[in-house]
C-alpha positions in Angstrom: 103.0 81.8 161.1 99.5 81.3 160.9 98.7 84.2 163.2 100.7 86.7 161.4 99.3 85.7 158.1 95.4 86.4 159.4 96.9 89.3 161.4 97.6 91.0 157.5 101.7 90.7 158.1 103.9 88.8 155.9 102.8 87.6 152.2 99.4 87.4 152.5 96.7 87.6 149.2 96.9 91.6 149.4 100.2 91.8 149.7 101.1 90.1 146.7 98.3 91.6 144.9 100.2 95.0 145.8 103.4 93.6 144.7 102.0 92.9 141.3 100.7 96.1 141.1 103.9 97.2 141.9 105.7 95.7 139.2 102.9 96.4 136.7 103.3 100.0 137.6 106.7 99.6 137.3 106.8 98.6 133.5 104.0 100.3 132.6 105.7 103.6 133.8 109.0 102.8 132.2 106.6 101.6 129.0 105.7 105.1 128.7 108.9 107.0 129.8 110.7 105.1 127.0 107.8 105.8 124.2 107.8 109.6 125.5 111.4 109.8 124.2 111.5 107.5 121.2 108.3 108.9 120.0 108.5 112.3 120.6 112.1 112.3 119.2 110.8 110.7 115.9 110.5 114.0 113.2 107.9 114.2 111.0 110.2 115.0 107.5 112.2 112.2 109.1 109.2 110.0 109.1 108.4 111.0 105.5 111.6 110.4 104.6 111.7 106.6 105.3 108.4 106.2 104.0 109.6 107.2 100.6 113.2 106.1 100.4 113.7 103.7 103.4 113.9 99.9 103.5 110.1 97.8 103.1 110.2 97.6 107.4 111.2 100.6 108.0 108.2 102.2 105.2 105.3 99.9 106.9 106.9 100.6 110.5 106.8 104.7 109.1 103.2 104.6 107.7 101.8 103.0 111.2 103.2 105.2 113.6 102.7 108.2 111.5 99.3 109.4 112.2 100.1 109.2 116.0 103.4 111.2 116.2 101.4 113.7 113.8 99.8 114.6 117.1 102.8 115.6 118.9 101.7 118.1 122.0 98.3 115.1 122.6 100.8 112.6 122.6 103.2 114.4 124.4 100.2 114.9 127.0 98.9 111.3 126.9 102.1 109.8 127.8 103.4 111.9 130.5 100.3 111.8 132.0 100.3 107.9 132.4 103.9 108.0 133.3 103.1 110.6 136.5 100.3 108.5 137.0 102.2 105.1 137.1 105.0 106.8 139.3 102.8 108.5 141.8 100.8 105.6 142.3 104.3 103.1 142.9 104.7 104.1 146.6 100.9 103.9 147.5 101.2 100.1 147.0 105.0 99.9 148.1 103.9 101.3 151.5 101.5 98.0 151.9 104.1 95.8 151.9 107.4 97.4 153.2 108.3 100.8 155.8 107.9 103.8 154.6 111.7 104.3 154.5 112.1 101.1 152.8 109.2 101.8 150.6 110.7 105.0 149.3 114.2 103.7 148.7 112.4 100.8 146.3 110.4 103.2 144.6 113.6 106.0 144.1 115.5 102.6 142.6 112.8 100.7 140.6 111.9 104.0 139.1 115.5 105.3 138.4 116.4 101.8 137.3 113.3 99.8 135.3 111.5 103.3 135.0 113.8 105.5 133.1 117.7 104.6 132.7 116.7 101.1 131.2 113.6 101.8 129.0 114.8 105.3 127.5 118.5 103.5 126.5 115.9 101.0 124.5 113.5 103.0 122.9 115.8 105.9 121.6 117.9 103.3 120.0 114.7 101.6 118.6 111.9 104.2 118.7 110.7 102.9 115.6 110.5 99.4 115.4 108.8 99.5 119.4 106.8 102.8 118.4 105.5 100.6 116.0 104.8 97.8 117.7 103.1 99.4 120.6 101.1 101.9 118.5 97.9 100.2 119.6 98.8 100.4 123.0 98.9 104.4 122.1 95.9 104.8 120.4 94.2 103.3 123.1 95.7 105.8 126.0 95.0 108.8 123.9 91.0 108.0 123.5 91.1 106.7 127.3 93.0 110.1 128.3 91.5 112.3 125.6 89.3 114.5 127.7 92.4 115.9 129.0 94.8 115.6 126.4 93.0 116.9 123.8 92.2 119.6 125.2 95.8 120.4 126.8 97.5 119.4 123.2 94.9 122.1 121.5 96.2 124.9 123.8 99.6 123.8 123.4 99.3 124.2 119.4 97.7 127.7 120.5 100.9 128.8 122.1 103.4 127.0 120.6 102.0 126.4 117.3 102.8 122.8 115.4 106.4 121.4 115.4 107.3 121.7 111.6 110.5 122.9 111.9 112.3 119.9 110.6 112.8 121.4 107.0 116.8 122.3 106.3 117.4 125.7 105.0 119.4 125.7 102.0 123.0 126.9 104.1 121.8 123.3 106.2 121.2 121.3 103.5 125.1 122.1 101.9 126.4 121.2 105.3 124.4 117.9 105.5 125.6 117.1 102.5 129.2 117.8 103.2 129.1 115.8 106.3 127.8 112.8 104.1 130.8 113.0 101.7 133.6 110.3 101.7 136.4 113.2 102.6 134.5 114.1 106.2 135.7 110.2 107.4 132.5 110.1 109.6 131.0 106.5 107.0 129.1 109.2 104.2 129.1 107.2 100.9 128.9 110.4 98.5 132.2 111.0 96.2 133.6 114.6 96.0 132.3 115.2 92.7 128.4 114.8 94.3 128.7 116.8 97.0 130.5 119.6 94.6 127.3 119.3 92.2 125.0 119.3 95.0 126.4 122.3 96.4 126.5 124.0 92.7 122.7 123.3 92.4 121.6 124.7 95.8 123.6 127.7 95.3 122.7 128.2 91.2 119.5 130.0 92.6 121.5 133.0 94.5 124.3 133.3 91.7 123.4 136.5 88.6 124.0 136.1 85.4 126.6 138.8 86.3 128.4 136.5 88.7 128.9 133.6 85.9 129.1 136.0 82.8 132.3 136.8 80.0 132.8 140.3 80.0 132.5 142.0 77.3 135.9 143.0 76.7 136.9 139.8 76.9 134.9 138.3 74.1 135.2 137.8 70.7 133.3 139.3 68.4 133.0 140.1 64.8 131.9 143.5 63.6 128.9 143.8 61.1 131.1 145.8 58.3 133.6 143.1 58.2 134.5 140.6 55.5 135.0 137.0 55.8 138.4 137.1 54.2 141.2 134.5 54.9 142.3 136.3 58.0 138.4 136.5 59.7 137.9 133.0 59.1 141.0 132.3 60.7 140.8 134.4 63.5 137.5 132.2 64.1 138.7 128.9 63.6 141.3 129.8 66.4 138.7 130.5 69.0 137.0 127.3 68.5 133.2 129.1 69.5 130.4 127.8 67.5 128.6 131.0 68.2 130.5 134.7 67.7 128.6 137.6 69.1 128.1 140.3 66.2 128.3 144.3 67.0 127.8 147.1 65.1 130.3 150.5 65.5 131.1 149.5 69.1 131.4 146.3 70.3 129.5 147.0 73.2 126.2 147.3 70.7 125.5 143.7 69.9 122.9 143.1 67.5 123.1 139.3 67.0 125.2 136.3 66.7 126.7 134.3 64.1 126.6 130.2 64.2 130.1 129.1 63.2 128.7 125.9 61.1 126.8 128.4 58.6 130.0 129.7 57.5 130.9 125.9 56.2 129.4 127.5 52.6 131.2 130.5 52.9 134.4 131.3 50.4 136.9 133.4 51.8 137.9 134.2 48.4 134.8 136.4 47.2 135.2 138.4 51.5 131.6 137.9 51.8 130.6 140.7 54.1 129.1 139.4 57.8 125.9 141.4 57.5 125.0 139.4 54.0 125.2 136.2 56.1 122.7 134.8 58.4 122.1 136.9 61.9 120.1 135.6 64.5 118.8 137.5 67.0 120.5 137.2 70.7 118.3 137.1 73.2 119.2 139.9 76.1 119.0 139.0 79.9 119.4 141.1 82.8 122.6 141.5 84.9 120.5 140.2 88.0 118.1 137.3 86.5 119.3 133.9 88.4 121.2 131.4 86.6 118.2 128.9 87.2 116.0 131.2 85.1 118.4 131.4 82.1 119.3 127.7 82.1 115.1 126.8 81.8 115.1 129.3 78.7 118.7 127.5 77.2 116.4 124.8 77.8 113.7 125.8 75.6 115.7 126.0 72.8 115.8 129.2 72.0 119.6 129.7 72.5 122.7 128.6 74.2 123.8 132.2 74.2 122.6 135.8 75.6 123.9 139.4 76.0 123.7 140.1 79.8 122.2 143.9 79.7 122.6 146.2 82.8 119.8 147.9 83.2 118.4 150.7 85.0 114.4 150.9 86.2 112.7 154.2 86.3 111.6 154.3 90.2 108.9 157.0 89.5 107.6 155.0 86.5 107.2 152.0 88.6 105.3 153.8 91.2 103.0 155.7 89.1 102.4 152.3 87.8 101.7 150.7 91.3 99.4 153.6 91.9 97.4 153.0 89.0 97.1 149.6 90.4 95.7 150.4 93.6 95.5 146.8 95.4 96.3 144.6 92.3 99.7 142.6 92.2 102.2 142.5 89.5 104.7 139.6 89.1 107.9 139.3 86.4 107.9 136.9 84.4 110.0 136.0 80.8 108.7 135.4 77.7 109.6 135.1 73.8 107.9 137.5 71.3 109.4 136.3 68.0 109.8 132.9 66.6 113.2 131.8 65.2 114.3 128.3 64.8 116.8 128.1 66.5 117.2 131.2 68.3 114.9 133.8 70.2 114.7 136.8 71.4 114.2 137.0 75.4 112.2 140.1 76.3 110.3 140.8 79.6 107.1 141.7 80.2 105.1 142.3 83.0 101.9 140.1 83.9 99.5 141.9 85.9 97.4 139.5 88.0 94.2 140.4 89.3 93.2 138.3 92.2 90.1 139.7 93.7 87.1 138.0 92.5 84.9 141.1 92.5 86.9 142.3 89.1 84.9 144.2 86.8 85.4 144.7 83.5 86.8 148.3 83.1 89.7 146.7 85.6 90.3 144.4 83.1 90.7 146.8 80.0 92.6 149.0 82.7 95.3 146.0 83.6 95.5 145.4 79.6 96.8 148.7 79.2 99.0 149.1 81.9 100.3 145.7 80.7 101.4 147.2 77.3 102.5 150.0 78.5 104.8 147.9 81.4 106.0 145.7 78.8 107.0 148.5 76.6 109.0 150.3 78.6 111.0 147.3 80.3 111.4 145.5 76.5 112.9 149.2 75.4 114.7 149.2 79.0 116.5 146.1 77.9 117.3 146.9 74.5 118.7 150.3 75.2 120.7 148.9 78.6 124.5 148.8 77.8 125.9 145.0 77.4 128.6 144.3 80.0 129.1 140.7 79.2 128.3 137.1 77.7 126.7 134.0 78.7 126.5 130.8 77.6 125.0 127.6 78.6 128.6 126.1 79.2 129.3 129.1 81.7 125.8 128.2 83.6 126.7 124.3 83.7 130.1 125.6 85.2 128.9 127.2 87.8 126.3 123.9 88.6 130.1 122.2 88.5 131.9 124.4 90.1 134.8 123.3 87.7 135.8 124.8 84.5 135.0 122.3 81.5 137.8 122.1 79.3 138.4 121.2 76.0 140.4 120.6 73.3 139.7 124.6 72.0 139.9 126.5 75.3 143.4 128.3 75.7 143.6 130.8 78.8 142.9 129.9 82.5 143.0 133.9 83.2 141.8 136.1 80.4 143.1 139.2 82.1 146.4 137.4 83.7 146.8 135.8 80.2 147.8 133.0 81.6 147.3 129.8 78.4 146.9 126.4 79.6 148.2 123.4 77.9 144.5 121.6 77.0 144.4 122.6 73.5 148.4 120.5 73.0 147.1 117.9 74.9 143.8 117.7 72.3 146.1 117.7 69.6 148.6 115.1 70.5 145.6 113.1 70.7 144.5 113.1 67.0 145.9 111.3 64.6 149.4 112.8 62.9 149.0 111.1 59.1 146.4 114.2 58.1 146.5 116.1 55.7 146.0 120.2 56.0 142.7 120.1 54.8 141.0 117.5 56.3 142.4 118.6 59.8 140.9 122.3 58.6 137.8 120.1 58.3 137.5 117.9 61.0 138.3 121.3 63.5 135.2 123.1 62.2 133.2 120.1 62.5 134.6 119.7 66.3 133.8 123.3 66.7 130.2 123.3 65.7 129.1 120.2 67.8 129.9 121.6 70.8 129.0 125.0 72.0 131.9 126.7 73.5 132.0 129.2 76.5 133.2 132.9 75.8 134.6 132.0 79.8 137.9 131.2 79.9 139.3 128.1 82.1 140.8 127.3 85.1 142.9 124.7 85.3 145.0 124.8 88.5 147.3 122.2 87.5 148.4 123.9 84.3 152.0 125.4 84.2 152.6 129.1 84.0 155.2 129.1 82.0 154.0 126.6 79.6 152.9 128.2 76.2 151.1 126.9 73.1 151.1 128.8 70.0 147.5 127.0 68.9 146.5 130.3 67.0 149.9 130.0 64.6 149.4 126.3 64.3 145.8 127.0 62.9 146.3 129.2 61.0 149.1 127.8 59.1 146.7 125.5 56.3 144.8 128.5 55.7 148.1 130.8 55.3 148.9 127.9 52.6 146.2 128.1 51.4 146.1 131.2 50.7 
């Protein structure tokens, strides 16, 4: 025994110094196999993601291993590179101690085995938590390797550019949050009604004021030259709006709107004619302006109702005007010109931005007056366009919805099928019956001009077709009394 240990065969000093190695190279390869997936797998939005919202391990385990996956291609370099090392290396020492056939049938197995099945099932499981615990163990490879990975990651982010495609597009996004909802069955905690708003709001940006309007022949309006008599204040009171467009000659021309709770003064005896009472100005959008742009200027207070306005750009004027221009950029924008209190007019104008720094001053006098001129013919654009429809801020919060609101004034589920649906019985069975006709005359208006009612008619799938309610008679009725 002696003489085969001095002779070098059998377990001498070297050879288990080269079964250490062995092993070492072993783990240390499957070390870096498993931090090459869990690592590299690891995105950077998701990373963000749990630094903001997740739990207080998961937000410290985030922040540490952040700055390191941010370098994905030198990573990516730094750890393959000390994996081939590692693996390459294995059978040098493996051929110290066993045959060469028995030193390559190891190596296939401790590799296959302790190298990559075993370390890559761990670490894409729990990349994290071991990213983060090994992070040092990182940071010190890449400065040790960093004459060639650095370089190698550079060209890498020459050709391939920088992996920040982790962002969702909005089409994504709705089917993310779809799968997430309770109906899928796949675990998702969020109810049908949040993934239905969710999708409303991504899609409010791509849906017209066209798209969510009342046209206008379905609206009702009053004509300027009529009286408040007995029968106009009726015919409002059965509508239930607490805004009525107002026309003039055709009711395609409409100059303003009428707020229902300023009529609580008027008599019907003395037919006070519409145009002696208070008109306010409705503001007049365009057929194509997104429904996120006329909910911020609901917002501002201006109105809860506009005249959608199709309108028809001169091309030539437009390019003449970019011509003019030479290299300057213009950008639309909306903006109020007159003050009301409670409602304003929405006009469009044109800012013309100058972004060069070299600007002089005749450039500047030259923009101003291409600005006047730009917002002159678009404001005279809109008020000359022909109204096709009505919207309201109960229409826009519809379509956020994507369900009709109903209420206890709303009557049709299909203005042009006709088609009534039973809300407004429903509203009434609710009230109390020991009223008399005037204070239920009373307590209607006051229900009216609370809420702001859509010109849209509802939808109400569970309504029955052949089910309908004379509200207008039953309305009407005091007032006939009455009068």
């Amino acid at each position: 025994m002696a003489a085969l240990i001095s002779s070098g065969v059998g377990f001498s000093a070297s050879t288990l110094v080269d079964s250490l190695i062995s092993v070492f190279l072993v783990l240390f390869g499957g070390t870096m196999s498993g931090l090459t997936l869990g690592l590299m797998s690891l995105d950077l939005v998701e990373m963000e993601v749990l630094q903001r919202s997740g739990t207080p391990a998961e937000q410290r385990q985030a922040a540490t291993i952040f700055p390191v996956v941010k370098k994905q291609h030198q990573l990516l370099v730094t750890l393959l590179l000390c994996n081939a090392l590692a693996m390459e290396a294995l059978p040098i020492f493996l051929d110290n101690i066993f045959h060469p056939v028995v030193a390559i049938i190891l190596s296939v197995t401790f590799v296959l085995l302790f190298g990559e099945i075993i370390p890559q099932a761990i670490c894409s499981r729990y990349g994290l938590a071991i990213g983060a615990n090994l992070v040092w163990l990182v940071q010190i490879l890449m400065i040790i390797c960093f004459p060639v990975s650095y370089p190698v990651g550079k060209l890498l982010d020459l050709l391939l550019g920088h992996n920040d495609a982790g962002l969702f597009r909005r089409a994504q996004l709705k089917a993310l949050v779809s799968i997430h909802g309770k109906e899928e069955g796949k675990g998702g905690e969020l109810t049908h009604d949040e993934t239905t708003i969710i999708s409303g709001a991504l899609d409010l940006s791509l849906k017209t004021a066209e798209e969510a309007m009342t046209p206008i022949e379905s609206t009702f309006s009053l004509d300027v030259d009529s009286k408040l008599d007995w029968e106009t204040l009726g015919r409002i009171l059965a509508t239930g709006h607490s805004r009525v467009p107002v026309y003039s000659g055709n009711p395609k021309n409409i100059i303003g709107l009428l707020l229902v709770k300023s009529l609580l003064t008027v008599r019907a005896e003395s037919e006070t004619p519409v145009s002696a009472v208070s008109i306010r100005k409705i503001p007049r959008v365009p057929a194509d302006m997104p429904l996120y742009d006329i909910l911020n200027e609901f917002q501002k207070g201006q109105s809860h109702m506009a005249a959608v306005v199709r309108r028809t750009v001169d091309m030539t004027s437009m390019t003449t005007l970019r011509a003019s221009l030479l290299t300057d950029e213009s950008t639309v924008r909306f903006q109020s010109d007159q003050r009301y209190s409670d409602e304003k007019e929405i006009q469009v104008c044109v800012d013309i931005c100058k972004e060069h720094s070299e600007a002089k001053i005749d450039n500047g006098e030259r923009q101003q007056a291409v600005r006047r001129q730009s917002t002159s013919e678009i404001s005279d654009d809109l008020e000359d366009g022909e109204v096709i429809g009505i919207i309201t801020l109960e229409d826009v919060i519809e379509e956020l919805l994507q369900e009709e609101i109903v209420d206890e004034t709303d009557e049709y589920v299909d203005v042009h099928k006709r088609i009534r649906v039973a809300a407004a019985a429903a509203a009434a069975s609710s009230t109390q019956p020991a009223r008399s006709s005037s204070g239920t005359r009373v307590w209607t208006i006051s229900r009216s001009s609370r809420h702001t009612h859509s010109q849209k008619p509802v939808k109400d799938p569970n309504c029955k077709l052949e089910k309908s309610i004379k509200k207008s008679s039953s309305l009407l009725q005091p007032l006939l009394d009455k009068k």
